[in-house]
KEGU-450998 format. One record per residue (C-alpha): residue number from 1; residue in three letters; x, y, z. Coordinates in Angstrom, 3 decimals, decimal comma. Layout:
<recs>
sekol: NUM	bavo: ala	east: X	north: Y	up: Z
...
</recs>
This chain:
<recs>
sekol: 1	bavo: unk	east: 0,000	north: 0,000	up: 0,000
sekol: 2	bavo: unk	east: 1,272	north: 3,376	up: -0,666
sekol: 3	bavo: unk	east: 1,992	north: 5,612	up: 1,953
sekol: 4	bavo: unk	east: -0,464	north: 8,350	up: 0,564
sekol: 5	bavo: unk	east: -3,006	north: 6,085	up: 0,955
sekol: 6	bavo: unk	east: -1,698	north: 4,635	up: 4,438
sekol: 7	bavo: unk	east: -2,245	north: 8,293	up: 5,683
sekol: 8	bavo: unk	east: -5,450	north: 8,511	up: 3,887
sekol: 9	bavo: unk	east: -6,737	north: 5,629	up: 5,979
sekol: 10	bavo: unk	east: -5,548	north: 6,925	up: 9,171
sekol: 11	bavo: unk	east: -7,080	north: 10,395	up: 8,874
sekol: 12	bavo: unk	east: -10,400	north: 8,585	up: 8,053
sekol: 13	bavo: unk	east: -9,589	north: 6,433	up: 11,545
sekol: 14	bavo: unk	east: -9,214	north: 9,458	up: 13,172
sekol: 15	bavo: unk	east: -12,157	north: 11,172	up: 11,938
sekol: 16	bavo: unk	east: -14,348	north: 8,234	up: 13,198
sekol: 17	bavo: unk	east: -12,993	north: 7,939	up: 16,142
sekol: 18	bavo: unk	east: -13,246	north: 11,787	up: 17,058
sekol: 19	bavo: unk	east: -17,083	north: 11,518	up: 15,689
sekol: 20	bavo: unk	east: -17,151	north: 8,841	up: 18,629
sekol: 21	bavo: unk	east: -16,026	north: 10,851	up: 20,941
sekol: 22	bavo: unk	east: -18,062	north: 13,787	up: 20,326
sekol: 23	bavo: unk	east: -20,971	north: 11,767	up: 20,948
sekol: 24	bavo: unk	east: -19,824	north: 10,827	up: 24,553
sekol: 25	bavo: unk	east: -19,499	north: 14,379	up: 25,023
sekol: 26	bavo: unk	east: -22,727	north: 15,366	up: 23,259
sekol: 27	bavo: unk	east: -24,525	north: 12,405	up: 25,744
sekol: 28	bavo: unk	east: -22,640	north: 14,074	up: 28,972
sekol: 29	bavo: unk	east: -23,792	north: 17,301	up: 28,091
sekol: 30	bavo: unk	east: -27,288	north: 16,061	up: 27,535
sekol: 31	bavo: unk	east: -26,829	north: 14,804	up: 30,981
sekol: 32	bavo: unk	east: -25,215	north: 18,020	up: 32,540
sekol: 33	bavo: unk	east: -21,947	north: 15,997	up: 32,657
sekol: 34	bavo: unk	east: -18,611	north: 16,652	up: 31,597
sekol: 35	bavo: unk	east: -16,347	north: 14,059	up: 30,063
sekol: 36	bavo: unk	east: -14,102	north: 12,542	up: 32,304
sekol: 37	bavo: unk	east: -10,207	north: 13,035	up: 31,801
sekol: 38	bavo: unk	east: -10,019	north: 9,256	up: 30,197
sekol: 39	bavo: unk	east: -12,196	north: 10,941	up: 27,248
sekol: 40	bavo: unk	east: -10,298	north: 14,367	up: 27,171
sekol: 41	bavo: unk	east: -6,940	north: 12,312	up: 27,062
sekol: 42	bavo: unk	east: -8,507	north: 10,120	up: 24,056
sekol: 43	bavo: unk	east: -8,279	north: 13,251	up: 21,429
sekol: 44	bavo: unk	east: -4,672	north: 13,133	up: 22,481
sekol: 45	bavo: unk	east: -3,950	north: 9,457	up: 21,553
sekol: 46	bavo: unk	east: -5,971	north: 9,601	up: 18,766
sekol: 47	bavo: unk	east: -3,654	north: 12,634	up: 17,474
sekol: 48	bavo: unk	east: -0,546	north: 10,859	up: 17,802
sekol: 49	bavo: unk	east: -1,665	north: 7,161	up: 16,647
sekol: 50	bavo: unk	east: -3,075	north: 9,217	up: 13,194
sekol: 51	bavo: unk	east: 0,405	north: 10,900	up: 13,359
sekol: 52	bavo: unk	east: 2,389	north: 7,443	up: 13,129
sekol: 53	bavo: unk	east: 1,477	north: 4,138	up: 11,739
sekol: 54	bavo: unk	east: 1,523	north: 1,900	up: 14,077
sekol: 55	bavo: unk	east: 0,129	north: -0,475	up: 16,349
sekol: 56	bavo: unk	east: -0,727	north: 1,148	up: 18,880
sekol: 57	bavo: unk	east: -3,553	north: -0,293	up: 21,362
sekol: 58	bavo: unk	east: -2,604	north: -3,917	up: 19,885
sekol: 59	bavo: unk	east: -0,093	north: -6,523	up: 21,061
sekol: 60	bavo: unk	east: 2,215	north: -6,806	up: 18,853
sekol: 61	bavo: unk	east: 3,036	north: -9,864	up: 17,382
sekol: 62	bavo: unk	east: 5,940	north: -11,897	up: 17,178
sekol: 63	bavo: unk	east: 8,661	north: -12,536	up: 14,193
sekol: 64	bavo: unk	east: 11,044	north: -14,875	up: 14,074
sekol: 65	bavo: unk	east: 13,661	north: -14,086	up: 11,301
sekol: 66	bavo: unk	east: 16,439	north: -16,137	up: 9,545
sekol: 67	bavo: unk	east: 19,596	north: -14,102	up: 8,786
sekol: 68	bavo: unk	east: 21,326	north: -15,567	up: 5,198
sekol: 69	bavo: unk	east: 18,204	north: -15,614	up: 2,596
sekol: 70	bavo: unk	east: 16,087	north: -13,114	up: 4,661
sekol: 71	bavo: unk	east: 18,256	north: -10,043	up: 6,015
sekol: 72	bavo: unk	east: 21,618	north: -10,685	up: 4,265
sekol: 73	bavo: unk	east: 23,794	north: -13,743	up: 2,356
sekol: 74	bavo: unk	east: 26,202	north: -15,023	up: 3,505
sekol: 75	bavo: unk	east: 29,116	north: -16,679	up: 1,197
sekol: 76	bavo: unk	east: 32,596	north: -17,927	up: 1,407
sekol: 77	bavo: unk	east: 33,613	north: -15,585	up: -1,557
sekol: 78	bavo: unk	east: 34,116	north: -11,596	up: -2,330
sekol: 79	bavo: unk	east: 30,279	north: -10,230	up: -3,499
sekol: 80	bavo: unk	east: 29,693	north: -6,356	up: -4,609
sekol: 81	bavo: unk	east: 28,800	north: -4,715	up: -1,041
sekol: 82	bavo: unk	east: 30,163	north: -7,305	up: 1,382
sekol: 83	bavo: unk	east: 31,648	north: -7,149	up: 4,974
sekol: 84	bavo: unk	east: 34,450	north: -9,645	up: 5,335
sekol: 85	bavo: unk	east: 34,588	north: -12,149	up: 8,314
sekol: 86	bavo: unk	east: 37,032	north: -14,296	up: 9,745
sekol: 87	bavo: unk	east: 36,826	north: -17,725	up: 8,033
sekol: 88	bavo: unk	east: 36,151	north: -16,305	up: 5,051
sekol: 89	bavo: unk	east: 32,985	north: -15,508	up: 5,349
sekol: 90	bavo: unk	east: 31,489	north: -12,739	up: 3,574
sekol: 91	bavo: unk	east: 27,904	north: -11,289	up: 4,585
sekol: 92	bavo: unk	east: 26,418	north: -8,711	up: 2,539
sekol: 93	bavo: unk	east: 22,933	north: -7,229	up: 3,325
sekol: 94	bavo: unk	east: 19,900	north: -6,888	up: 1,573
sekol: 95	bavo: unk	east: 19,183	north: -3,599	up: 0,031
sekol: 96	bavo: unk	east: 17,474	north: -1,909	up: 2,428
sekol: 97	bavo: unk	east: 18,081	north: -3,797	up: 5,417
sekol: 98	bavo: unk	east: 18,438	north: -1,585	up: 7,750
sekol: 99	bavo: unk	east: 15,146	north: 0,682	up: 6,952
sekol: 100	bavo: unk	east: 13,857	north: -3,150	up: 7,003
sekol: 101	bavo: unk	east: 14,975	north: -3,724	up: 10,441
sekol: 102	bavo: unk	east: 13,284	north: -0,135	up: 12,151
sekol: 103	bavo: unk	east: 10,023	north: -1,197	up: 9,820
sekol: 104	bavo: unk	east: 9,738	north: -4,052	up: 11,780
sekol: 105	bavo: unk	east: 10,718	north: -3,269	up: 15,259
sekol: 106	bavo: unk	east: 8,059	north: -1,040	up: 14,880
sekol: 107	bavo: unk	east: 5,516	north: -2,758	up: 14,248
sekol: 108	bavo: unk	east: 6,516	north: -6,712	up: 16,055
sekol: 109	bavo: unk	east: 8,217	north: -7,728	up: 18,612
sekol: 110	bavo: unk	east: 11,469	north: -9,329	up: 16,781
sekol: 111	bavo: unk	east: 13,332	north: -12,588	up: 17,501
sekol: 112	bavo: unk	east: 16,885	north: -13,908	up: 15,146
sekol: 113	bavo: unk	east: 16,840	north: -17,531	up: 14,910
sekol: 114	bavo: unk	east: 19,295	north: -18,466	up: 12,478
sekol: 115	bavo: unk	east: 21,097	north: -22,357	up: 11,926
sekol: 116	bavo: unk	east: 24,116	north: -21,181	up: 11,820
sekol: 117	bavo: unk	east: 26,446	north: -22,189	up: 14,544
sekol: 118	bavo: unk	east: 27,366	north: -19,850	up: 17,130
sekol: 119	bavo: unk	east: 31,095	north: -20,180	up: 16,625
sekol: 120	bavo: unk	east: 30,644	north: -19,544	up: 12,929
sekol: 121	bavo: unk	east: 30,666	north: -15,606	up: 14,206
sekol: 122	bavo: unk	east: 27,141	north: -15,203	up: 14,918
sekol: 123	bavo: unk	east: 27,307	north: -11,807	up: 17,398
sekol: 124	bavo: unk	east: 29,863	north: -10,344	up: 15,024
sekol: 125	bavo: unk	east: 27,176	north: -11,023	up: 12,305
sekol: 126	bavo: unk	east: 24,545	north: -9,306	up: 14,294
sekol: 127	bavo: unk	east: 26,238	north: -6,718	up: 15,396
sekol: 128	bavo: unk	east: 26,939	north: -5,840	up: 11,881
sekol: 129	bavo: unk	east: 23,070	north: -6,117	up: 10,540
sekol: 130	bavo: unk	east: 21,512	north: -4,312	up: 13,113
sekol: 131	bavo: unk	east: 23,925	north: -2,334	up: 15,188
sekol: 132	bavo: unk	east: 22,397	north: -0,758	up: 17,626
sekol: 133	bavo: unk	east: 19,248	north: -2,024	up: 17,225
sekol: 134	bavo: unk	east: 20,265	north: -5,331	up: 18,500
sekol: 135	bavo: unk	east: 19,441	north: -4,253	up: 21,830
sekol: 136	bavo: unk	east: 15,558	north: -4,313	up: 20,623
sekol: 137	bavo: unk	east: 15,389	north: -8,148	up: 19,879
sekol: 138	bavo: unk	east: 13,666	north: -10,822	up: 21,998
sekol: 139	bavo: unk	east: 16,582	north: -13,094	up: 21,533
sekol: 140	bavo: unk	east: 19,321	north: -14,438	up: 19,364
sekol: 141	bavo: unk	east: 18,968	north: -18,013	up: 18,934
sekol: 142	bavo: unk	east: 21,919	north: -20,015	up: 16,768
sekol: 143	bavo: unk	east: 22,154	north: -24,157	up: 15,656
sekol: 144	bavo: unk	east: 22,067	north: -25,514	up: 19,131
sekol: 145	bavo: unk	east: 18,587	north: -24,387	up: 19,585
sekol: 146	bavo: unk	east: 17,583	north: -25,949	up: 16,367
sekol: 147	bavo: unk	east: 15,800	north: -29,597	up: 16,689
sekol: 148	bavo: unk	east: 18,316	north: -32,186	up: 15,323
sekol: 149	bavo: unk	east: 16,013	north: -34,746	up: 13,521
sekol: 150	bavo: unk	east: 19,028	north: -37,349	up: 12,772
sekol: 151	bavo: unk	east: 18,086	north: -37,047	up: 9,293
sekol: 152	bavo: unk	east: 19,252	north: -35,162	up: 6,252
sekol: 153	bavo: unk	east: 17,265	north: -33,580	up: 3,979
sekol: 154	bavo: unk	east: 15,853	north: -34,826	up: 0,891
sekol: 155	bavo: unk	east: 17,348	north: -31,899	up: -1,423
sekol: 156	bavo: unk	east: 21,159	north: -32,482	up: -0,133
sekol: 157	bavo: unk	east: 21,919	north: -35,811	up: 1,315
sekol: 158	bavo: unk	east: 25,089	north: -34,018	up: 2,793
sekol: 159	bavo: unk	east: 23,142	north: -31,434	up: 4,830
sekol: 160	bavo: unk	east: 21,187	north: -32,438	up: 8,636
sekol: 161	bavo: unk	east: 17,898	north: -31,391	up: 8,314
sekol: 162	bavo: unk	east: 17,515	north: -28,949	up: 11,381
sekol: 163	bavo: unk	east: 14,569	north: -28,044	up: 12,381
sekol: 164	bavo: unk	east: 13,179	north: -24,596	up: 14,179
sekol: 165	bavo: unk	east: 10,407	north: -25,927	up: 16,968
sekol: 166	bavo: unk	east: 8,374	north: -22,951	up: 17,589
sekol: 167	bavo: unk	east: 7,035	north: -24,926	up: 20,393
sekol: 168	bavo: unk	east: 10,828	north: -23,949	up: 22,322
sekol: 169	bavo: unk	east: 9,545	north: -20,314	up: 22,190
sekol: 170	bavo: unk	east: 6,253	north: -20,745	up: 23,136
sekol: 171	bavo: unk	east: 7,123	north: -22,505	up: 26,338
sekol: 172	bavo: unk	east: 10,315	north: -20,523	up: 26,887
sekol: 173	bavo: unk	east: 10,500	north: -18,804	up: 30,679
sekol: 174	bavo: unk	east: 12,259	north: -15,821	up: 29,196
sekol: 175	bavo: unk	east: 14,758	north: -15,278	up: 31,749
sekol: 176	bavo: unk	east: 16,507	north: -12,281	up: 30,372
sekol: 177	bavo: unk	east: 12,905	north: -11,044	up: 29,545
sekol: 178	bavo: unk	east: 11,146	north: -10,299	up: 32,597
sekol: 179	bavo: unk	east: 8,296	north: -8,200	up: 31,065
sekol: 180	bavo: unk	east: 7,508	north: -11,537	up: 28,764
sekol: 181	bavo: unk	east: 5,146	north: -13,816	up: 30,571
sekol: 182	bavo: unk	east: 5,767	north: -17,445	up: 29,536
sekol: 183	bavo: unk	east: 2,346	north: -18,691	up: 27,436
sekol: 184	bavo: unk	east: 2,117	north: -15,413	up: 25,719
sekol: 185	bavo: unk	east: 3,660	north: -15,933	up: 22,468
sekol: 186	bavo: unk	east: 1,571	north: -18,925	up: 20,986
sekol: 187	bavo: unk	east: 0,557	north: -20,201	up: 17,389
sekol: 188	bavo: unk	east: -1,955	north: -17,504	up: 17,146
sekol: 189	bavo: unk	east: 0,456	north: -14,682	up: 17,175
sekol: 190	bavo: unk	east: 3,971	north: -16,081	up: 15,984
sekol: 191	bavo: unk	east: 5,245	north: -16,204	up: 12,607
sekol: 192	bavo: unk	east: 8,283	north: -17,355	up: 11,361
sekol: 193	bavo: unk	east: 9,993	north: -15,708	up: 8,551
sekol: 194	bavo: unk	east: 12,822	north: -18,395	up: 7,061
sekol: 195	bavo: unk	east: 13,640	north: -19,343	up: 3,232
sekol: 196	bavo: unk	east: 13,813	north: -22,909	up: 3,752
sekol: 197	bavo: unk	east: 10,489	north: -24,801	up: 3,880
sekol: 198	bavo: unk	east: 11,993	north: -27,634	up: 5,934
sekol: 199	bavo: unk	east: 12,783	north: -25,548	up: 8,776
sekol: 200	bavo: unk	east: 9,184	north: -25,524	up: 9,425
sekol: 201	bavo: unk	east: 8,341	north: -29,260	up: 9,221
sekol: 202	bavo: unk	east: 7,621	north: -29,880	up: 12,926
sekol: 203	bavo: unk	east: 5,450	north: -26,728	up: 13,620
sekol: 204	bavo: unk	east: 1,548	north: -26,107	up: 13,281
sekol: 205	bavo: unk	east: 0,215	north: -25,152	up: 9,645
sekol: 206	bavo: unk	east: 0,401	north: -21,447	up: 8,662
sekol: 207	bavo: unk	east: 2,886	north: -20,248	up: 11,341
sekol: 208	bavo: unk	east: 5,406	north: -19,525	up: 8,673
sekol: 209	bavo: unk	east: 5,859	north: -17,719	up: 5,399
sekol: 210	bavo: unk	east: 8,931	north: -18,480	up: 2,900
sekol: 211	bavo: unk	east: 10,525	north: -16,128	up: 0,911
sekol: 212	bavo: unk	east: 12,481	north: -16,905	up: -1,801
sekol: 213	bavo: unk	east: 16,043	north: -16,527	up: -0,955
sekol: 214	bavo: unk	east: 17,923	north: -13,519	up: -1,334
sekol: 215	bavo: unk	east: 21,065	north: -14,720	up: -3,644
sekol: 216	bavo: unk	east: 23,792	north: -13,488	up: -5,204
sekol: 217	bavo: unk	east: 22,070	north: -13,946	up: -8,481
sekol: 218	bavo: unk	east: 18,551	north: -11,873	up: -7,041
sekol: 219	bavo: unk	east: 20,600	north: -8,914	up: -4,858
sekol: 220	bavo: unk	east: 21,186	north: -6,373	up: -8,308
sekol: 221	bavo: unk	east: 17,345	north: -5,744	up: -8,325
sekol: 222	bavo: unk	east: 16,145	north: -7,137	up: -5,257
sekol: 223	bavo: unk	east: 13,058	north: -4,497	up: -3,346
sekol: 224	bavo: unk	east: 11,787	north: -7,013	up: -1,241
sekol: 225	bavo: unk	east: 12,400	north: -5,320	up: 1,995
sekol: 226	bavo: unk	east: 11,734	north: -1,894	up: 0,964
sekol: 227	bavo: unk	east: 8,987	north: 0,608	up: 0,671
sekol: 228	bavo: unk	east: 6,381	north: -1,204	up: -1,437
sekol: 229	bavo: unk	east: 8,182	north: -4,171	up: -1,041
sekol: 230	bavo: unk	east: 6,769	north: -7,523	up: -1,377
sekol: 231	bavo: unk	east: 8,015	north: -8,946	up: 1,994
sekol: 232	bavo: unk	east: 7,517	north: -5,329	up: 3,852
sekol: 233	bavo: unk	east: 4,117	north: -5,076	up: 2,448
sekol: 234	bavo: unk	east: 2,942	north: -8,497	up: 3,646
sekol: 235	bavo: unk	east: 4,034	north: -7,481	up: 7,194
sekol: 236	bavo: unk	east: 2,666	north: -4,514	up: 7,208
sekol: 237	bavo: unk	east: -0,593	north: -5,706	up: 6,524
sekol: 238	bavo: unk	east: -0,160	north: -8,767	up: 8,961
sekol: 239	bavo: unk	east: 0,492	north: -5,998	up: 11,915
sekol: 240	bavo: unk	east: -2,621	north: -4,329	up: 11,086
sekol: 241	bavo: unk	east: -4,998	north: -7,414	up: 11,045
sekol: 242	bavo: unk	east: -7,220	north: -7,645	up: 13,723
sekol: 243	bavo: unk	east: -7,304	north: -11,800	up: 12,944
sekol: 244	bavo: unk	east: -4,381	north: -14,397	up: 14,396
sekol: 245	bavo: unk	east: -1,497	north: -15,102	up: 12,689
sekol: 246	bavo: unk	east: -2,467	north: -18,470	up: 11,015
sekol: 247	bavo: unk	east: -5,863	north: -16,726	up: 9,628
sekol: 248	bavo: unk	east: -3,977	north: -14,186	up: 8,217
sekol: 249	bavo: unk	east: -1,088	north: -16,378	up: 6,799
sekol: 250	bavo: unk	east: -3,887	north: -19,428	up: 5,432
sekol: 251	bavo: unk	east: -5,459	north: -16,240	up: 3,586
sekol: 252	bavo: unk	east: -2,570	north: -14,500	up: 2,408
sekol: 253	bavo: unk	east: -0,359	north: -17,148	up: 0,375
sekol: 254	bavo: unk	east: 2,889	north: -15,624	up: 0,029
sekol: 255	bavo: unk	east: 6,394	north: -16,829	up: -1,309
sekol: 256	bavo: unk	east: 7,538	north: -20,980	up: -1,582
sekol: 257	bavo: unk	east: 4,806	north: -23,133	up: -0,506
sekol: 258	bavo: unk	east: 4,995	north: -25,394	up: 2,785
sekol: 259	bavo: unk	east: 5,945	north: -28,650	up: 3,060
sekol: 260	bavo: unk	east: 2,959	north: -30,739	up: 1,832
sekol: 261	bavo: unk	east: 1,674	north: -33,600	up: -0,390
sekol: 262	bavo: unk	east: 2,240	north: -31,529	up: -3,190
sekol: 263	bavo: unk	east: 5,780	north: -31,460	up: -2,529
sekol: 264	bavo: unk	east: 8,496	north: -33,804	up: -4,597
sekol: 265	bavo: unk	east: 10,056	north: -35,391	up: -1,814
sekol: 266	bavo: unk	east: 6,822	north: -35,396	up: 0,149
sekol: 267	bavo: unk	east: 7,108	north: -39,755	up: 0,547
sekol: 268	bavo: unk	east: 10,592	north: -39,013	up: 2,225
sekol: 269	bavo: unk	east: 9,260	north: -36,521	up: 4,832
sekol: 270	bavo: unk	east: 6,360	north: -37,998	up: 5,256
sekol: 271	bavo: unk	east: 8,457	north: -40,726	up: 6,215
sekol: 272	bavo: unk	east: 10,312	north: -38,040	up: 8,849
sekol: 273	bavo: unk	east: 7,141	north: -36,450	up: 10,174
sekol: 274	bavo: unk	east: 5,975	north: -40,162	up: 10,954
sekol: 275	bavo: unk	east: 9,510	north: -41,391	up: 12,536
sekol: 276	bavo: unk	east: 9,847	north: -38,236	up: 14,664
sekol: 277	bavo: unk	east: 5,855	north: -38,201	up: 15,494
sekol: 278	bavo: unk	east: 6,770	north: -42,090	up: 17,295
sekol: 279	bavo: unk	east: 9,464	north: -40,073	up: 19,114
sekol: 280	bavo: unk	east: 8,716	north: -37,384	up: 20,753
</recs>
């Protein structure tokens, strides 16, 4: 949506909601009332939530986002852009990344998971991506948090398929968060943001949206996280639905599909779902 007509919207917000209130104040007067201060105070937070999109009066829901494929990629050669790490690494982010980052932060509450080892030099990674905003996040969460199915994936018989169990957040105690109540992120407000299906295998349906991967070959013309952006418009319009995540997320297809019986190697996870399902 267009940010002329994002404004557009809000102004008509505010207009109903200052109709509203001049008919408490029209119904006080009738009955030789005033308004209380709770109704004065309204016009006030009415002015400001018209004066910034936002979410304000909502909880905000929760994103999980993968780094390489989502905010950056991450290579073992030079690419146009790039930030060089020890091991070779090199990470370069996605155009507009960092406008990306204060979109969402925003708008969500924000959580990295990434299967990337923590050795492989995760913080350094972070710290490059989002600087100082890296203070904002939930938490960082790395490879070890990642379920380990014992199994490697259908697509690359060299690679463990690794798994991100949204059920780990759900019932995490949040020590280092003490204003986050355990229970309160749950399947109807958490979405996970990664560009591999099979990350996803293991959690409820329509919890998670795919993007195709940012690449070497995609970053020359790539928009997705910018104004008008695919993935930044999707968001936006998931932070302002009134319905739960998976409502939104079954209504709004968006990016690769989910793992499913329509999928090539569906027999072989199938398989995995059923052998881990016996497990757990």
């Amino acid at each position: 949506m267009k940010l002329d007509a994002i404004y557009f919207l809000l102004i008509q917000e505010e207009d109903r909601r200052l109709k509203r209130l001049d008919l408490k104040v029209m119904d006080a007067e009738k009955e030789n009332m005033e308004p209380t201060n709770s109704e004065e105070e309204g016009v006030n937070e009415v002015t400001y939530a018209a004066a910034i999109p936002s979410t304000i009066g909502k909880k905000k829901k929760l994103i999980i986002m993968d780094i390489n494929g989502i905010l950056a990629i991450a290579v073992r050669y030079p690419v146009p852009g790039g930030a060089s790490f020890p091991g070779r690494w090199t990470i370069a982010k996605r155009p507009f990344c960092e406008d990306f980052l204060h979109f969402c932060f925003e708008r969500f509450d924000v959580g990295i998971w990434t299967s990337r080892a923590k050795a492989d030099y995760l913080d350094q990674i972070v710290d490059y991506l989002l600087g100082d905003m890296k203070k904002k996040l939930l938490f960082v969460w790395d490879r070890s948090h990642c379920f380990r199915t014992g199994f490697m994936t259908p697509e690359n018989r060299y690679k463990p398929l690794l798994c991100k169990d949204l059920k780990k957040v759900w019932e995490n105690d949040w020590p280092n968060q003490p204003s986050v109540v355990k229970g309160y992120y749950n399947e109807s407000n958490t979405l996970l943001v990664d560009d591999s299906p099979n990350k996803a295998l293991l959690n409820p349906s329509h919890t998670a949206i795919f993007p195709h991967s940012y690449t070497e070959s995609t970053m020359m013309n790539d928009q997705s996280l910018g104004p008008g952006g695919d993935l930044r418009e999707y968001l936006e319009g998931l932070a302002r639905a009134d319905e739960d995540v998976r409502t939104y997320v079954e209504d709004h297809p968006y990016g690769q599909k989910a793992i499913d019986h329509t999928n090539s190697n569906w027999q072989v996870y199938s398989g995995i779902i059923r052998a881990l399902s016996r497990h757990s």
